[in-house]
Structures are given as C-alpha cells and as structure tokens.
N, C-alpha and C positions, 0 to 999 in steps of 0.2 A: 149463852147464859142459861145452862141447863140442857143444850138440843146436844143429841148425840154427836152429832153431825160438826166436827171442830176442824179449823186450819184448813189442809190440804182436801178433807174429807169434805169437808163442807164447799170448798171453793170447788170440788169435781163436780158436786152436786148442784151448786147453781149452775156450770154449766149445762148440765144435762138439763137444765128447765129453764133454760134460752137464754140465759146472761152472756154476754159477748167481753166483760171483763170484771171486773173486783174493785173494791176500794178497802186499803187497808190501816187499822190504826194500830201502830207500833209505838211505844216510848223510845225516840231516837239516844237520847241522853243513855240511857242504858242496853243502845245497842253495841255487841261485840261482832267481830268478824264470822266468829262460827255461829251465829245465830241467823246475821245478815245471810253466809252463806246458804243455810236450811232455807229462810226464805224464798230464795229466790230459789232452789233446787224444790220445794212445795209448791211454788208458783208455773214454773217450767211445767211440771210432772202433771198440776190441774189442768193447764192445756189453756189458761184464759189470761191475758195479760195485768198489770196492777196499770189503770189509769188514773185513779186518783189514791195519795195518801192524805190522811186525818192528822190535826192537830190540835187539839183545846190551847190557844194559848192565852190563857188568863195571864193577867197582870199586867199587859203592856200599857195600860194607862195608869200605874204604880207611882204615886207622886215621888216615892223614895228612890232613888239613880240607882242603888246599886239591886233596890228587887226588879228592880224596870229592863235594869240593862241581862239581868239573868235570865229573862223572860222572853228578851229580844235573842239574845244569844241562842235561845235553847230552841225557838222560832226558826232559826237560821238553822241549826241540826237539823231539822226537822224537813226542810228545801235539799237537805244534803244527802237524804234519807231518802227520801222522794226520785230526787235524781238516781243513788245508786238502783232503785227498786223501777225505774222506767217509766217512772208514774209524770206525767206532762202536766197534772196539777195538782196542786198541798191546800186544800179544804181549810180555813182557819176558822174555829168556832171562838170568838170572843167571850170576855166575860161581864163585868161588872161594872155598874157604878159605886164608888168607893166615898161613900161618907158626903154622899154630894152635899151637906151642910154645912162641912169643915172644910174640906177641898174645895175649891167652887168647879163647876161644872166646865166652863171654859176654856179653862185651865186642864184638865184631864182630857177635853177630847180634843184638844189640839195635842197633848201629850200621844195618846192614841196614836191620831193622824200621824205625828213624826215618826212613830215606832213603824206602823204598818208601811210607811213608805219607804224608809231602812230596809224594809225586811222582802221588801220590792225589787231595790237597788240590789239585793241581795242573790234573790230568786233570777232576777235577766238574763245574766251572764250565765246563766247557769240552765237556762233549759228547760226553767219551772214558772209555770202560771199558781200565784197565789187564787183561790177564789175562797170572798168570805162571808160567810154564813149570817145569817139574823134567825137569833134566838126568841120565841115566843114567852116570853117575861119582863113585866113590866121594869125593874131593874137591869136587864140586859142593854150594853151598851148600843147593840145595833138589833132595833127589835122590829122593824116594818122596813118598808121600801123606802119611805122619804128618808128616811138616816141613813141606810143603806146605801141611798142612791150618793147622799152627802159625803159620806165617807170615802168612796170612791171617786168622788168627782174633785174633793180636797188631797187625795192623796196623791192622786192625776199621775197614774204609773200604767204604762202599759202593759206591766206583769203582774198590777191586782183586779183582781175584776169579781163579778157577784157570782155566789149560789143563790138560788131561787130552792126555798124549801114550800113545800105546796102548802104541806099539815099545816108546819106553821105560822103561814098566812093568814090560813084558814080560820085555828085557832085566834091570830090576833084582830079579825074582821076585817082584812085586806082582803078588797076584790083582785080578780083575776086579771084586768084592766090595768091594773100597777102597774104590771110585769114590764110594762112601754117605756115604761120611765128607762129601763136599761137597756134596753134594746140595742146589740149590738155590743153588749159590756157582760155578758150571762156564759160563765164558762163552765159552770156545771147546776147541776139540776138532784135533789134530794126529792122522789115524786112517790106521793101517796096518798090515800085518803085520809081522813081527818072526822074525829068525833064531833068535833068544835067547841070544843069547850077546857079540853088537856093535850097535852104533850103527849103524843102517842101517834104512830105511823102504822097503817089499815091497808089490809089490799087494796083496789080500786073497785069499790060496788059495795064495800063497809060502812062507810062513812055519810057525808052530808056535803062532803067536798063537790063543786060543779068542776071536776075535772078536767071536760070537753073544752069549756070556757081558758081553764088552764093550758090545756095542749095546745089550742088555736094561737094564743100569746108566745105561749114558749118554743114556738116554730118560727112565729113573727120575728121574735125577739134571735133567733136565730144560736139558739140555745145548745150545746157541744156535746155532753157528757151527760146522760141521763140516767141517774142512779136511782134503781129500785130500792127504797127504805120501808122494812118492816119490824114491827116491834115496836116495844117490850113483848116480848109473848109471856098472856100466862099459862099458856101449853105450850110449853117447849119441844114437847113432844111430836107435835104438831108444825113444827116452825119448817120444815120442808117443802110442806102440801102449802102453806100457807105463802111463801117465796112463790112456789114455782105459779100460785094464782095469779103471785101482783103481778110477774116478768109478763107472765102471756095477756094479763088486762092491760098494763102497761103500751105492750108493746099494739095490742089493737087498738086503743085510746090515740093512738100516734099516726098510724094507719089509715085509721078513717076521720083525721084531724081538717079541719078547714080554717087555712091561714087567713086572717082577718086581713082587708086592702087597707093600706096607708091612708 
C-alpha cells in the first residue's frame, strides 16, 4: 500500500529481516493458472515458503441460500488455493452481523456455525487447517475470545481452530489470560503491538500492548504459526525498517518468554 517493496520484492526482503515464511492474500475466484503459476515461481525464487493464505469471507451467515451458499463455495476456493500454494493453513476473517433486529440473532450464528463447519469438512481431506480470526468491532461476528472460543467449540472440527490476533485483543480490552481458554486449539498467531484504542498493528515497543504477558500464553497455549503483522503504514516508505523491527522484537519477545505452569 504505497511501499516500494511489492510481491517477490517485498517477500525477499522479509526474508532478509528474519521472517522464516509469508502469508499471502490472493482472490482465489479470480485466479488463473498463469497467475497461480508466477506465484509460486515469486515464491520459490523469495527463498521463504507460503505457510498461511488469507481469506475475508463475509457473508457466511447470509440469511438468503443462494448469497450464503456463494460465500461458502467461494470459502472452499479459497482451501483450494491454499493447498495449490503449500500453505497448511487458510486464515478466515469473518464478517458481520446482519440486521440483528430483523434476522434474529440465533438464527445467523447457528447459520454461521453450519457454513464454517462445511467449510471444515471441506479443508480435512485436503491438507488445510482453517484458523479464524476475531475482528475488533463491535458488530463483528467473532469479536473476543468467548465467541471465539464458542464458535470453535460449536463447530467441533478438527480442521478449524483459532488465530489469536494480539492488537486486537488489546484493542477490545481482552487480557492476555484469555489466550487459555484455547489452549491447544491456537494454529496461528497475527502478533503486534496495539495503540488500544483503533485497528492498527505496531512493531513491538509502539504500543501499550503487555506483550511478555501475551508470549508466555501463547507458548502455553502452544501456538504454531506466528505471524509478524505491521500496518497500515502512514510512511510507506518506511514500511521496510519498520517490518524488519517487529520480526527481530518479535522474535526476542519469544526468546526470552516464560511459559506460565498449568
């Protein structure tokens, strides 16, 4: 978004400021074969593997069958996408509650529930851990740990399981303490600091985030995939220097972590 640094260029360059692999978000629906193929021949040539792809999939709680079932479908691409790219987990960012006055609320999150557990049955067979994200907005369908944890424990699939995003915890005044509730359900990790007040990911030592508190859990919780997230930059120009700080706080925050006793 503005950094010189794009695609191949950019993913060389995380490695060289210690990232051990990439997370990528493509539109599967509009992917072609010779596009897919560049990817992977940009990815090979960065030298750092895709372990997780991204997916926004709004609308799976669509009271309407045929936006709901497009939604699931296009979900399922998206596990398909994942697999061709080598990626062992599909990130799903949910979206919305939809008119919770006219729809009743019940009703949509058991709707939800059925889609993400489809999209489970989906993923299995195939090689791909779903893990799903909680968004910091008050109308986001999965916006703290307790829904979180619900959703997951409703959908009871061995191939969805939670991201744990730090900022936005932070942001919605979840302690670091939460994190137990999944313990042992945590297959990837979105880790940053946190203004605590907006939607925005900080190196580690920007913020107001107790980070420490956060690593000792998310070792606990025996956490997989730990994804350095920075940005919105508003110096893009900057957004290099500003990567290569979180990777190396990141990775000493981890380092010198002390796993909490049961």
């Amino acid at each position: 978004m503005g950094s010189s640094l794009l695609g191949r260029d950019a993913w060389r360059a995380a490695a060289e400021a210690g990232a051990d692999w990439i997370a990528l978000t493509e539109e599967a629906m509009e992917m072609t074969p010779d596009v897919l193929h560049t990817l992977r021949t940009d990815v090979e040539s960065a030298g750092v593997p895709v372990t997780m792809a991204q997916c926004h999939a709004f609308g799976l709680n669509d009271p309407r069958e045929v936006a709901r079932e497009w939604n699931i479908v296009r979900t399922e691409r998206h596990v398909d996408l994942a697999r061709e790219l080598g990626a062992p987990v599909l990130k799903i960012l949910l979206g919305e509650w939809i008119w919770r006055t006219m729809w009743p609320t019940a009703t949509q999150w058991q709707l939800l529930v059925d889609a993400v557990r489809r999209i489970g049955d989906y993923a299995a067979p195939r090689g791909v851990e779903v893990s799903v994200e909680l968004e910091p907005l008050d109308t986001s369908l999965v916006n703290d740990i307790a829904s979180l944890t619900r959703l997951i424990t409703e959908v009871d699939s061995e191939a969805v399981l939670a991201n744990i995003d730090t900022s936005h915890m932070v942001v919605r005044g979840v302690p670091a303490a939460e994190v137990a509730r999944l313990s042992g359900r945590v297959n990837s990790v979105d880790f940053s600091d946190s203004n605590g007040r907006y939607h925005e990911h900080l190196a580690p030592g920007d913020g107001v985030a107790d980070l420490p508190a956060f690593v000792s859990q998310l070792r606990a919780a025996r956490a997989r995939a730990i994804a350095v997230e920075v940005g919105p930059f508003a110096d893009p120009e900057n957004a290099f220097r500003k990567v290569e700080r979180a990777i190396r706080g990141t990775r000493s925050l981890f380092a010198e972590a002390v796993v909490p006793r049961a």
